[in-house]
C-alpha positions as CSV (number, residue, x, y, z in Angstrom):
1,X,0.0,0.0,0.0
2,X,2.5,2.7,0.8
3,X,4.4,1.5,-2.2
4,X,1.4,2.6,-4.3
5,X,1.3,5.8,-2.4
6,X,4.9,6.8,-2.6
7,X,4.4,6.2,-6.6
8,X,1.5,7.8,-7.1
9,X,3.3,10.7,-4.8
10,X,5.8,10.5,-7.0
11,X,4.5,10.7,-10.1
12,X,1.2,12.8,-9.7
13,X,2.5,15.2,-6.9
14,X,1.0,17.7,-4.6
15,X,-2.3,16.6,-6.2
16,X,-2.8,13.6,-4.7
17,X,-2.0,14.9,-1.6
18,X,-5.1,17.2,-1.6
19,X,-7.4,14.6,-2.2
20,X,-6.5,12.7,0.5
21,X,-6.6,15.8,2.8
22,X,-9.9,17.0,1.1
23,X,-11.0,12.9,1.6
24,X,-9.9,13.1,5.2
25,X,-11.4,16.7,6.0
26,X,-14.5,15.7,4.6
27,X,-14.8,12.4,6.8
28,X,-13.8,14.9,10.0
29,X,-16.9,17.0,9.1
30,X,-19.0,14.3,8.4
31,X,-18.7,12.8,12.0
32,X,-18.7,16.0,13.4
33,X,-22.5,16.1,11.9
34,X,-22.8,12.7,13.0
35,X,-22.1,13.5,16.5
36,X,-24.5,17.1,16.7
37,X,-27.5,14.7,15.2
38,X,-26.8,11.8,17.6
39,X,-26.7,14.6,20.8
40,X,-30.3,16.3,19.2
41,X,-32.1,12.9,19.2
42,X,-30.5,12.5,22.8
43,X,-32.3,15.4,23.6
44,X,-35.6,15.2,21.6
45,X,-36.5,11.7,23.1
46,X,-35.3,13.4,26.8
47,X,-37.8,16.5,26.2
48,X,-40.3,14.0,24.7
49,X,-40.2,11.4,28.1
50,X,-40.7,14.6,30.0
51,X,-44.0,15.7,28.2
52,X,-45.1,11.8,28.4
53,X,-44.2,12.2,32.0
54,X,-46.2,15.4,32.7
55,X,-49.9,15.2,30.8
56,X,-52.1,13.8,32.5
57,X,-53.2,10.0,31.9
58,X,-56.9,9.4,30.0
């Protein structure tokens, strides 16, 4: 694998080095999102076993 790398280092440049930072910056903000959504349905089920909680059963 890092033969492969070196090569296409090697051959293509600093190009191939920004795709894989671009690649690798784009997985970063994709958990990041992840992470926010996960924490927001944390809280929405939390605020909705409160209101369940609270009315009044009929």
């Amino acid at each position: 694998m890092s033969d492969a790398l070196i090569a296409a280092v090697s051959e293509h440049g600093p190009w191939v080095v920004m795709v894989f930072f671009l690649l690798y910056r784009d997985a970063q903000k994709d958990q990041a999102t992840r992470d926010v959504l996960n924490k927001n349905t944390q809280i929405l089920v939390e605020m909705t076993t409160m209101i369940r909680e609270r009315l009044p059963r009929g």
